[in-house]
C-alpha positions as CSV (number, residue, x, y, z in Angstrom):
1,X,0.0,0.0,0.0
2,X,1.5,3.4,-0.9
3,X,2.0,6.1,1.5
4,X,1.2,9.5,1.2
5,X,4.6,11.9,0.5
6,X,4.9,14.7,3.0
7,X,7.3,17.4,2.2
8,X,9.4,19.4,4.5
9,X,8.5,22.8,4.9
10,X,11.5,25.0,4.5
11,X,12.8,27.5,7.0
12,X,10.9,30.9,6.4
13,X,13.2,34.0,5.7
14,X,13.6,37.0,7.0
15,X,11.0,39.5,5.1
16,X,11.5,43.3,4.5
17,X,8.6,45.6,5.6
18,X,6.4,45.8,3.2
19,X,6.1,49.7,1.6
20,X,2.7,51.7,2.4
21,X,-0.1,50.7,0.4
22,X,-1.9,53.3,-1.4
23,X,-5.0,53.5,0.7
24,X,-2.8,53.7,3.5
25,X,-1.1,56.5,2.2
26,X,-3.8,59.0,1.2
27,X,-4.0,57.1,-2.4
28,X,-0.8,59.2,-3.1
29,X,0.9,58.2,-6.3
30,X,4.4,56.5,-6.2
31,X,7.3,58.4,-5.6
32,X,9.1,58.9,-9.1
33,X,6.1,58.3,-10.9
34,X,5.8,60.6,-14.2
35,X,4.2,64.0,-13.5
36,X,4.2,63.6,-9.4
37,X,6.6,65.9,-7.9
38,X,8.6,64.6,-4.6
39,X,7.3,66.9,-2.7
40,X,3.6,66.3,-3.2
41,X,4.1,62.9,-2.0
42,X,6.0,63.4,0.8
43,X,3.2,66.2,2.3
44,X,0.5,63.7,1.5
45,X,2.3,60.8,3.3
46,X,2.7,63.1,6.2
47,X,-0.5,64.0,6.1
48,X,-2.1,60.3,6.4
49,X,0.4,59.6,9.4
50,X,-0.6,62.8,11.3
51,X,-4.7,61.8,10.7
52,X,-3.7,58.3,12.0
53,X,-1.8,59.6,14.9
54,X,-4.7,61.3,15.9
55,X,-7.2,58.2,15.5
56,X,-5.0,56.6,17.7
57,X,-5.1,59.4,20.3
58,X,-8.9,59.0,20.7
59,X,-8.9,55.4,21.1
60,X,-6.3,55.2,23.3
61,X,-8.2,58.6,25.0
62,X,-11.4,56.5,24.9
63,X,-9.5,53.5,27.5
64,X,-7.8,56.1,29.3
65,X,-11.6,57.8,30.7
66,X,-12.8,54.4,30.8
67,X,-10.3,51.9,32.2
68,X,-10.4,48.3,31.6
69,X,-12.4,46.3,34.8
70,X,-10.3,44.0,36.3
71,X,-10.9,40.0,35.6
72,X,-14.0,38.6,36.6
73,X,-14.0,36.8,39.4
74,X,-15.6,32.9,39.6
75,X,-17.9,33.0,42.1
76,X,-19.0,36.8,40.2
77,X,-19.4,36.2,36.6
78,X,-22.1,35.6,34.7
79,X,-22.8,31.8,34.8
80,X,-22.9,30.2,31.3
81,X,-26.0,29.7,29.7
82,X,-27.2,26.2,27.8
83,X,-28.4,26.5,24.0
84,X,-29.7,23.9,21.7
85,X,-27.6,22.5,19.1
86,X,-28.1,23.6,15.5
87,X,-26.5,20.8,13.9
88,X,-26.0,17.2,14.2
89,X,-23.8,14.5,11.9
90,X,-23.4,11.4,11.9
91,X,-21.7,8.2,9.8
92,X,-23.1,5.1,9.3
93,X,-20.6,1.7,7.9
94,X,-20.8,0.3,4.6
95,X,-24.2,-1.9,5.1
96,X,-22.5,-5.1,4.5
97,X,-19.7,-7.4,3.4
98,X,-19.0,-10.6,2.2
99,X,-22.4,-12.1,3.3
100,X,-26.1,-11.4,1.8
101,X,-28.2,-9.2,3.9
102,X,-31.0,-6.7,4.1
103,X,-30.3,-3.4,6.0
104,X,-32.4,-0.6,7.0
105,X,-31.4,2.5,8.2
106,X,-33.5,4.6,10.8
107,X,-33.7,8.4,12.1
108,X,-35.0,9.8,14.8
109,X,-35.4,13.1,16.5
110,X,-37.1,13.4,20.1
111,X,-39.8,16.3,20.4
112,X,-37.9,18.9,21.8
113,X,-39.1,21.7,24.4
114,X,-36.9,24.4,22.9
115,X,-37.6,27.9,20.5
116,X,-35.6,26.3,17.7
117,X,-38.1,25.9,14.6
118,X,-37.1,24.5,10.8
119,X,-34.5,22.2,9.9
120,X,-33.8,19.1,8.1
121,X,-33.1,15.5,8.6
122,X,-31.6,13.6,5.7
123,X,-29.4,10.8,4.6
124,X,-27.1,10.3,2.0
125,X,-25.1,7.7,0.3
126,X,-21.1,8.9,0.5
127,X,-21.9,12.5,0.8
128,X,-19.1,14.4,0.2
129,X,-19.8,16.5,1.9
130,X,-23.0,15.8,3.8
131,X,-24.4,19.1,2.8
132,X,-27.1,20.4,-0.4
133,X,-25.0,20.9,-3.2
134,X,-23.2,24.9,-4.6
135,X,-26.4,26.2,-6.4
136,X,-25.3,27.0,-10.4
137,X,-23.0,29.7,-11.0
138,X,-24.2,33.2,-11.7
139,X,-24.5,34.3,-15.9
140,X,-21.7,36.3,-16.7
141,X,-22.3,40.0,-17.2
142,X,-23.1,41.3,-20.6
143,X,-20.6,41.9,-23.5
144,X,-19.4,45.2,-23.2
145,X,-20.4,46.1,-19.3
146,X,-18.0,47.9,-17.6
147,X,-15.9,45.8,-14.9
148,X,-17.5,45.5,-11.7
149,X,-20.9,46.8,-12.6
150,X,-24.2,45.0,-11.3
151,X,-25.3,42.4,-13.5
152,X,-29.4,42.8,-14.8
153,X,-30.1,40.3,-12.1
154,X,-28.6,42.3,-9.5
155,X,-30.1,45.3,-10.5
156,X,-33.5,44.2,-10.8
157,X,-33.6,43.8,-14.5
158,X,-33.8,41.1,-16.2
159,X,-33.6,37.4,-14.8
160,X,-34.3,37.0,-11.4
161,X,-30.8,36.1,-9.4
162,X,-30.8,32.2,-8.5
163,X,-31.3,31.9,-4.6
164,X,-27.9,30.6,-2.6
165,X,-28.6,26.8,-1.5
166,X,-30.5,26.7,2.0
167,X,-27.8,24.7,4.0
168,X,-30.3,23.3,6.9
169,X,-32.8,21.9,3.6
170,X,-31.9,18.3,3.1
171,X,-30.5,17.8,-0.6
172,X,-32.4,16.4,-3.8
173,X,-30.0,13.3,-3.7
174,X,-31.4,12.4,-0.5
175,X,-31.5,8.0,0.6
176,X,-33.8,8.6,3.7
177,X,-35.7,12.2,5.0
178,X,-36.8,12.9,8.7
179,X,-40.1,15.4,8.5
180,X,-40.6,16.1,12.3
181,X,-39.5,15.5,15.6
182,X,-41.1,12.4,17.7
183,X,-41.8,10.3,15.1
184,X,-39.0,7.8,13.5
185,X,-37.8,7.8,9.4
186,X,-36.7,4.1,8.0
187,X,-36.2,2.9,4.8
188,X,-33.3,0.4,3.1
189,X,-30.0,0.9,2.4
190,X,-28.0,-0.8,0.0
191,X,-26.6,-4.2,0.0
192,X,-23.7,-6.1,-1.4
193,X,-19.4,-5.7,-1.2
194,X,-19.6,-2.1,-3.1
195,X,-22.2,-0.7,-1.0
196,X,-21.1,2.7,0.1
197,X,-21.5,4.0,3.9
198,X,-24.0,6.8,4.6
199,X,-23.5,10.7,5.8
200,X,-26.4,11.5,8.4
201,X,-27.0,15.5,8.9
202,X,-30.2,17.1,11.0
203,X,-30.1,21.5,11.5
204,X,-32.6,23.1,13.2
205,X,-35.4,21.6,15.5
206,X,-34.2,18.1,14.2
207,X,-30.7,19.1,15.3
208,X,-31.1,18.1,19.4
209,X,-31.0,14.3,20.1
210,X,-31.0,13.1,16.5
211,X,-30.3,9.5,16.3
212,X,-29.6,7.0,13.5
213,X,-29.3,3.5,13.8
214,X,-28.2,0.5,11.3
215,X,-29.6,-2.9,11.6
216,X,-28.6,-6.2,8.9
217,X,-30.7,-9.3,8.7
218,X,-28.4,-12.0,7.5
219,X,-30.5,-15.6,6.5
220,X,-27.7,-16.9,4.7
221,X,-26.6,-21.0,6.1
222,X,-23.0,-20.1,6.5
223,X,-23.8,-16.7,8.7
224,X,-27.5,-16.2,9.7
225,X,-27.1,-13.6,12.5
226,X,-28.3,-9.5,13.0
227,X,-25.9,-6.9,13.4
228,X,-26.8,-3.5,14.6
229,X,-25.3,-0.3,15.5
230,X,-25.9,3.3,16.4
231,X,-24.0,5.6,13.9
232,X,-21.7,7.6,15.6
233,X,-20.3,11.0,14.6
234,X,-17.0,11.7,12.4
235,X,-13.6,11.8,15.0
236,X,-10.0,11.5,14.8
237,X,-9.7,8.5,17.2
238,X,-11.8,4.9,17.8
239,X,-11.0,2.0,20.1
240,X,-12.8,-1.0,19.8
241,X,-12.2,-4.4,22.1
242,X,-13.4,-7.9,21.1
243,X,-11.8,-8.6,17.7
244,X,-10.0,-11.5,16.1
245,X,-8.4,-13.1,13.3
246,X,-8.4,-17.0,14.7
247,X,-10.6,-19.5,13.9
248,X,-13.5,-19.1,11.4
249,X,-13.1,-15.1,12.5
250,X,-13.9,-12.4,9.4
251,X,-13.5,-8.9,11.3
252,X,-13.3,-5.8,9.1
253,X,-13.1,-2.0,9.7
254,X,-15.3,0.2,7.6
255,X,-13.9,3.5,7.3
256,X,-15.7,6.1,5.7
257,X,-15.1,9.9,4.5
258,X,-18.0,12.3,4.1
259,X,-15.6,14.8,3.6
260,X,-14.9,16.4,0.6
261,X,-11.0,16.2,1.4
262,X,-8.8,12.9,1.6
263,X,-8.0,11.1,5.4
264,X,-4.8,9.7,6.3
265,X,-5.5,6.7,8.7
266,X,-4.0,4.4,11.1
267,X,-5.3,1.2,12.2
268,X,-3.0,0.0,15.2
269,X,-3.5,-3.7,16.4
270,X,-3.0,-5.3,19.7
271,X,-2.9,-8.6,20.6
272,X,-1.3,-10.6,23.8
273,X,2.6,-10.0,23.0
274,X,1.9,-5.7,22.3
275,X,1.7,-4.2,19.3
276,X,1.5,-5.8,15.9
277,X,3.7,-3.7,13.6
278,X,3.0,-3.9,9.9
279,X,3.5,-0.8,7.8
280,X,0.1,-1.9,5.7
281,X,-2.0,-0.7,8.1
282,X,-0.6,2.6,8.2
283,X,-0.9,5.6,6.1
284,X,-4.1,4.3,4.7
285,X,-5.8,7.0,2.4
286,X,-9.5,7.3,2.4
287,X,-10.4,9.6,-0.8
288,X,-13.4,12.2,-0.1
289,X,-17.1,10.8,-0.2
290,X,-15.7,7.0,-0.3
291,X,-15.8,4.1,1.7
292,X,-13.2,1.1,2.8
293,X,-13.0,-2.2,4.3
294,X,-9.8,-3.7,5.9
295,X,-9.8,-7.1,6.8
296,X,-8.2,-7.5,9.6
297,X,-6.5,-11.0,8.5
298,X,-4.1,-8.9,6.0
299,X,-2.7,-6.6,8.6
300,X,-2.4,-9.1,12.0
301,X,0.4,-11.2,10.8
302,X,-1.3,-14.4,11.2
303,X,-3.9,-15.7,13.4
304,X,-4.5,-13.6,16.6
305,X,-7.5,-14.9,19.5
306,X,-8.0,-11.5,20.7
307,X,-7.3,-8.2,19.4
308,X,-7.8,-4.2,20.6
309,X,-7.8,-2.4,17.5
310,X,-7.4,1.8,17.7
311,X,-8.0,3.7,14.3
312,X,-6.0,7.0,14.4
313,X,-6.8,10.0,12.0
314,X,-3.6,11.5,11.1
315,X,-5.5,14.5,9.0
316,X,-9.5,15.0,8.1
317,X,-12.2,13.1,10.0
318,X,-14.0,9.7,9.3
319,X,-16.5,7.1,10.7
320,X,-15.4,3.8,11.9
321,X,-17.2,0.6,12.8
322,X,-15.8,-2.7,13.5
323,X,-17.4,-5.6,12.4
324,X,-17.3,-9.3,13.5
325,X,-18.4,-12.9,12.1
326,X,-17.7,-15.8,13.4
327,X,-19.1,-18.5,10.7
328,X,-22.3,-20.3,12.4
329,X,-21.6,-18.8,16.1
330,X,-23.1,-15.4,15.4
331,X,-21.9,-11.7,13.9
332,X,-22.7,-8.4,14.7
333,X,-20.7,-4.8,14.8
334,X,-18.1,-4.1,17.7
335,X,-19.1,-0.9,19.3
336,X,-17.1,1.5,19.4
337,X,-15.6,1.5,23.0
338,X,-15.9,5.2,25.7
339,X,-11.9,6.6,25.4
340,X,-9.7,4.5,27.8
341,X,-10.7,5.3,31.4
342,X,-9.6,3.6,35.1
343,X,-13.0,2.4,35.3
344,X,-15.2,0.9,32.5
345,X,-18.5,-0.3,32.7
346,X,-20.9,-2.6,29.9
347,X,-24.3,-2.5,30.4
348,X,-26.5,-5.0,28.2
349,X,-26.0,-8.7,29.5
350,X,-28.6,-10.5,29.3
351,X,-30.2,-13.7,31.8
352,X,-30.3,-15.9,29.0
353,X,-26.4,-15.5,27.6
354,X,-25.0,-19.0,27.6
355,X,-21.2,-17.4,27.7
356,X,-19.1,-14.2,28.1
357,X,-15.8,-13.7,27.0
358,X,-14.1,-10.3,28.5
359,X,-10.9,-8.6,26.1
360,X,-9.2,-5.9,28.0
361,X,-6.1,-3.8,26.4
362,X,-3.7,-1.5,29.2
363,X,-1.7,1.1,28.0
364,X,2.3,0.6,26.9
365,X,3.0,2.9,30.4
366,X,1.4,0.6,32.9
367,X,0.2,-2.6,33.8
368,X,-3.5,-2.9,34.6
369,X,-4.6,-5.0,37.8
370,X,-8.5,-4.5,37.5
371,X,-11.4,-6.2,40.1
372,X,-14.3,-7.4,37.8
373,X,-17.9,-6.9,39.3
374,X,-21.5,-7.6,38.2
375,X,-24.7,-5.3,39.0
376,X,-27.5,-7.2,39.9
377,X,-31.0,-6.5,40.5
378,X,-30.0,-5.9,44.1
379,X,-26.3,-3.9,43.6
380,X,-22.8,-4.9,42.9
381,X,-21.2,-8.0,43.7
382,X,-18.2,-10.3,42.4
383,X,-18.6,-13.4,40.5
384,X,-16.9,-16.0,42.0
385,X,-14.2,-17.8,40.6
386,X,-13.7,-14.3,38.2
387,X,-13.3,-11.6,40.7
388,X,-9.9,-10.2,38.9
389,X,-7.8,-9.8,36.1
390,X,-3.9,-8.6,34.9
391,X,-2.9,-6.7,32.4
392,X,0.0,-6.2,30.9
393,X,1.4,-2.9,29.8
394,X,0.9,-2.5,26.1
395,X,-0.8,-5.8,25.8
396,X,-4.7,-8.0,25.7
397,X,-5.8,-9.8,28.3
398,X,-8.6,-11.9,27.9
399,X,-10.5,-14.2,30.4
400,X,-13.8,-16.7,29.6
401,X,-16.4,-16.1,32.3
402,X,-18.6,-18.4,31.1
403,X,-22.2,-18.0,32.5
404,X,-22.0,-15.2,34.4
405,X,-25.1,-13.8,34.5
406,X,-26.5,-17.1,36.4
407,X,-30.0,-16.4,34.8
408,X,-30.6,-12.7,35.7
409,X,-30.0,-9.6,33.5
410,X,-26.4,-7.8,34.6
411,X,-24.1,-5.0,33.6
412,X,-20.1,-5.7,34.6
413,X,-17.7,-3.1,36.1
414,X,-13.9,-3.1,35.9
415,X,-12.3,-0.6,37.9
416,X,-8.6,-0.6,39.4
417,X,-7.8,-3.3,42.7
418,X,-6.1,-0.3,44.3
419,X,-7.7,2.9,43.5
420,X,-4.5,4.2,44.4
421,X,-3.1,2.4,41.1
422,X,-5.9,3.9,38.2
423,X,-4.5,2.3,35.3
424,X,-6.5,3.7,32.0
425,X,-7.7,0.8,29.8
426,X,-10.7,0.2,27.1
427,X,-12.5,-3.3,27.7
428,X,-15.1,-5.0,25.3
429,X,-17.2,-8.1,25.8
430,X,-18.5,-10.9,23.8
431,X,-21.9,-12.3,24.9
432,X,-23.5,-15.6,23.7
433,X,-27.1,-16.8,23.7
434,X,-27.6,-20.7,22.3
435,X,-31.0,-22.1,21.5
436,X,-32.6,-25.4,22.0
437,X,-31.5,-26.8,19.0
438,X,-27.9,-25.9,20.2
439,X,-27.5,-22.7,17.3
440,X,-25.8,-19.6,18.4
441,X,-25.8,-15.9,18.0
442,X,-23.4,-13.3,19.2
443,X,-23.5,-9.6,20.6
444,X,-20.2,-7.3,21.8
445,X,-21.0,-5.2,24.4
446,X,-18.4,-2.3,25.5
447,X,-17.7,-0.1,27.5
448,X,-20.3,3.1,27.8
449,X,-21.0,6.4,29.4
450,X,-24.4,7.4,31.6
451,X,-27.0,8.5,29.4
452,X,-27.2,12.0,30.9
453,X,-30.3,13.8,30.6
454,X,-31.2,11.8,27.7
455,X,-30.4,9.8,25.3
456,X,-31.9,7.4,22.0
457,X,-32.1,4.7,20.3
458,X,-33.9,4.3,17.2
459,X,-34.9,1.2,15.5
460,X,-37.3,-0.8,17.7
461,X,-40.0,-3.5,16.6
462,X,-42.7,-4.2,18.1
463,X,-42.5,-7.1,21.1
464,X,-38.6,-7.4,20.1
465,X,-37.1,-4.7,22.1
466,X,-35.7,-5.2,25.8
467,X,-34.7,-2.0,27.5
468,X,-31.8,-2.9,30.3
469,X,-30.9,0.0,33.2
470,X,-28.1,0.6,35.8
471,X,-27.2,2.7,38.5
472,X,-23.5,2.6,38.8
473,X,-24.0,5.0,41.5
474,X,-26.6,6.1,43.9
475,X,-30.3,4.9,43.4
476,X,-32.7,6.5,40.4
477,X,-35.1,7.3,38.5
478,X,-35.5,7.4,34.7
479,X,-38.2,8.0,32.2
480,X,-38.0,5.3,29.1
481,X,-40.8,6.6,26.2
482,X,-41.3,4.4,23.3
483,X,-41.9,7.0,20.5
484,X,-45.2,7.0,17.6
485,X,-44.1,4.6,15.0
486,X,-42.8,5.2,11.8
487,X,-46.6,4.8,10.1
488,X,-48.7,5.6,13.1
489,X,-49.4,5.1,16.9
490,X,-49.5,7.0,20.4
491,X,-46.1,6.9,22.0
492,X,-46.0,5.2,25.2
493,X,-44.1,6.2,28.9
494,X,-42.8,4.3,31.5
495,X,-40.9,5.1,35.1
496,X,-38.5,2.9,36.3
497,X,-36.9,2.7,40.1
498,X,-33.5,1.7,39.8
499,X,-31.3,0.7,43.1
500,X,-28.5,2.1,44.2
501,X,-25.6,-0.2,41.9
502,X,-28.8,-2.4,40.5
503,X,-29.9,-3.5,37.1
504,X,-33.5,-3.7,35.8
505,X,-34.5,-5.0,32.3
506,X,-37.7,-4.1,31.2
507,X,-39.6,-4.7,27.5
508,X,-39.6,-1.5,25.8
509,X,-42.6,0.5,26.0
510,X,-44.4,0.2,22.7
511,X,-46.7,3.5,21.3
512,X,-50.8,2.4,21.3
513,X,-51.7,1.4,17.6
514,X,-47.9,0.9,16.2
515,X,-47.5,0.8,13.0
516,X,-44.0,0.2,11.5
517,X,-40.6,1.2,13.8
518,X,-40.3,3.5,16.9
519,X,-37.8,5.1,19.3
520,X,-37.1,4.2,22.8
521,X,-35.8,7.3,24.7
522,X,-34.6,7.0,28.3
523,X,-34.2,10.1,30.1
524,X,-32.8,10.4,33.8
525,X,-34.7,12.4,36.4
526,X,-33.3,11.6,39.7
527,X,-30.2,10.4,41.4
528,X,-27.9,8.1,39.2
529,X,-25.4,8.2,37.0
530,X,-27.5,5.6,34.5
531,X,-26.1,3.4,31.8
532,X,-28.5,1.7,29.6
533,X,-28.6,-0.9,26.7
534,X,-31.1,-2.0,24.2
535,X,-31.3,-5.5,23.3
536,X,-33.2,-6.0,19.9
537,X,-33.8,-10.2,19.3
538,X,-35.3,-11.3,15.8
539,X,-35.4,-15.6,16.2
540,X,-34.9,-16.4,12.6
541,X,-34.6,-20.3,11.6
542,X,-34.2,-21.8,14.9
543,X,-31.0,-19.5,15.6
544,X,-31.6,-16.9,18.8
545,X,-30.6,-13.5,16.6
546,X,-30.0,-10.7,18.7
547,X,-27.8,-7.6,18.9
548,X,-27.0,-5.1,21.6
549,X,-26.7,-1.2,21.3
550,X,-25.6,1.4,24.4
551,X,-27.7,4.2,24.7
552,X,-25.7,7.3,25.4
553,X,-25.7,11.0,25.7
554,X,-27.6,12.8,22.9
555,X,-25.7,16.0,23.9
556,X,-28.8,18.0,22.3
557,X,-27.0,20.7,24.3
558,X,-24.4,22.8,25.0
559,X,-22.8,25.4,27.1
560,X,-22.4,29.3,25.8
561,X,-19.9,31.5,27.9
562,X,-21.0,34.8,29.0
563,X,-18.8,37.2,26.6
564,X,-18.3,41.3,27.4
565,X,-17.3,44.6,25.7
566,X,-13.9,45.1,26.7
567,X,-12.3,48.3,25.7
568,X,-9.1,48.4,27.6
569,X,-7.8,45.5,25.3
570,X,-5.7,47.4,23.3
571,X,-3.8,48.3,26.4
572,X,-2.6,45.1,27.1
């Protein structure tokens, strides 16, 4: 694979001051120039630097009678105030590869209780970028109008001007359109090796807590499973925990550009002996509005049990997913995984998983030493015979736990053995569910962040849907709505009581008269923090399909500093 050139930027020289401009200097012609006598020049020049000199007085008089206040103090100034979001973006992964599938791709906006009005929601294929197109270029001016005069248009003659593209409208190439908040848009995407990944973009009142989400039916012999994800926004950095090229494994990161300039990318593997150096997986260039898939297999150097794989954007900004088949035991995408942290915590496991296979990756500084614990419906405990686990700096741990759950719905915590030791890590796990007729499926759970105020999933069906809940602190209480559905139906609310460290599981709430796909939104409005979990299960041909998506902060808003006039800044 060919890496990008970089040149060396050469040393900058010394550069002489640059001679008045002509504005600058009263529009005075050159000196020298024919028919301008010296002298005019001069007087003119002198002229300009006296009126500037006296410009300068006054604003320097100006600070003088009003001095500059001193700093504000914190406990004095104005607090910050919280505004909604305008804009929201998103990327979604190629659909598919390598197996035959259907995918469908669903947005979502929650009704929102601010003053912003108008918008857009859309979806496009590769956008590049995700924007409406550069409306047509203006007609040139007449044949024989003088330079710089208005054109007909402009002067209210002739053709009317064409109107500059409305940048919150969605554009005329559009895959999928959102029309209002609380009520969900699905619709296919398309399938196959070349499929291309998808740009997500909502302005306006569809800005705040809009939420896509990517779900692939596979019904194929060799790899009947469901995948699902919730597309995440472009970034310069992704971690993801739980992959592998041993075995029947076929893992593959999608990367995809909705930019209209080129990425440079790094994908960095991990495994039990440190890093796996190969100079194929660096420099990668993704062109503008593309997509690509790397196998993992062509950049491990053989067969590898458990991998930590980081992406790293050395320029521009892309979307990355991870995904994961294991022939007949089940496939679905890796999550992307919270930044490394001393403490991690996976919600999503459910009673039913059969087995659990924890992958943990430490930093090259230190070594991790990490207690593991499991929040039941009554708090926090540790599973025997798994209550710990090592790390090794720069290396993968990993560590079969079998089944953990015991029959009840959990989430798992790893945080340091000695608190005095916080060791920053990033941690993914593989759950199993087997049916009676002993076929598998497969779900990776990862590590997540509280849902905050609130935060969305959106592709539910109806009697599928399992919302799970945990307090990883002090005892709560959350809101979980199931929205209208995508062709009709009264969304639906339910309040759950959550103990202090407990999980609860509960069936999403489903709207009265669904028709078609809703939204589940959980919102917290006591106590906490809360992570949450969706668990969507589609049995297909006696295999247990199910997948397994975090909820986390919509971030619908954000925080605006107080600013002031300040006048005395051109003393300082």
């Amino acid at each position: 694979m060919k890496k990008p050139a970089f040149g060396k930027k050469s040393a900058a020289r010394a550069e002489q001051p640059a001679e008045p401009s002509a504005a600058a200097a009263g529009a005075a012609e050159p000196a020298g120039a024919p028919g301008t006598a010296p002298g005019r020049s001069a007087g003119k020049t002198t002229q300009s630097l006296l009126a500037a000199a006296v410009v300068l007085a006054a604003v320097f008089g100006i600070a003088e009678l009003r001095p500059p206040a001193g700093p504000a103090k914190a406990d004095g100034g104005a607090a910050p105030s919280t505004a909604q979001v305008e804009r929201t973006a998103a990327v979604c992964p190629q659909p598919f590869q390598g197996l035959t599938g259907s995918t469908t791709l669903t947005a979502y906006t929650p009704p929102g209780t601010g003053s912003a009005t108008g918008g857009a929601g859309w979806l496009s294929e590769q956008a590049a970028p995700v924007t409406p197109p550069s409306a047509a270029p203006s007609a040139p001016a007449p044949s024989g109008s003088p330079a710089g005069a208005p054109s007909a248009a402009a002067s209210g003659s002739g053709a009317p001007a064409t109107p500059a593209p409305d940048k919150n409208a969605a554009p005329a190439d559009a895959k999928l359109t959102l029309g209002k908040p609380g009520t969900p848009a699905t619709g296919p995407a398309s399938n196959g090796d070349a499929a291309p990944g998808t740009g997500a973009v909502a302005t306006g009142a569809l800005a705040p807590g809009f939420t896509v989400s990517q779900t692939t039916v596979v019904t194929e012999q060799r790899g009947t499973g469901l995948s699902g994800l919730t597309c995440t926004p472009e970034s310069t950095s992704f971690w993801f925990a739980g992959a592998s090229t041993a075995g029947d494994r076929v893992d593959y990161v999608s990367l995809v550009n909705p930019e209209s300039s080129a990425a440079v990318v790094d994908i960095k593997l991990y495994g039990d002996k440190g890093l796996i150096d190969n100079d194929a997986a660096n420099g990668i260039t993704v062109a503008p509005g593309s997509s690509q898939s790397v196998l993992l297999s062509t950049i491990s150097k053989g067969a590898v049990t458990d991998l930590a794989v980081h992406v790293v954007v050395r320029s521009g900004r892309i979307g990355a997913a991870l995904h994961a088949a294991d022939g007949a035991k089940g496939a679905d995408w890796v999550p992307a995984s919270a930044e490394p942290a001393a403490t991690q915590v996976m919600p999503g496991l459910p009673a039913d998983a059969t087995a659990a296979r924890l992958v943990v990756w430490a930093p090259p500084e230190d070594d991790a030493d990490l207690k593991i614990q499991l929040s039941g419906k009554n708090g926090w405990f540790t599973p025997a015979g798994n209550e710990s686990i090592h790390v090794k700096a720069g290396m993968v741990a990993a560590v079969d736990l079998g089944k953990v759950t015991r029959d009840e719905v959990a989430g798992l915590r790893l945080s340091p053995s000695d608190d005095r030791h916080p060791t920053k890590i990033v941690a993914g796990l593989r759950v199993d569910r087997t049916g009676g007729n002993g076929k598998s499926e497969a779900a990776w759970l990862t590590g997540s962040g509280p849902v905050g105020a609130r935060a969305t999933v959106a592709d539910n069906r109806a009697g599928a849907s399992t919302i799970f809940l945990t307090s990883t602190g002090d005892a709560a209480t959350v809101k979980v709505t199931g929205s209208a559905g995508s062709g009709g139906g009264t969304p639906a609310t339910k309040e759950v009581q959550l103990p202090a460290g407990g999980t609860v599981a509960i069936p999403a709430p489903e709207p009265a008269g669904l028709n078609g796909v809703f939204a589940v939104t959980v919102e917290t409005e006591s106590g906490g923090p809360v992570v949450a979990a969706r668990m969507l299960a589609l049995p297909a041909k006696d295999v247990p399909m199910f997948t397994v998506q975090a909820l986390r902060d919509d971030h619908s808003t954000v925080q605006v500093p107080q600013a002031t006039q300040d006048p005395g800044v051109v003393l300082r």
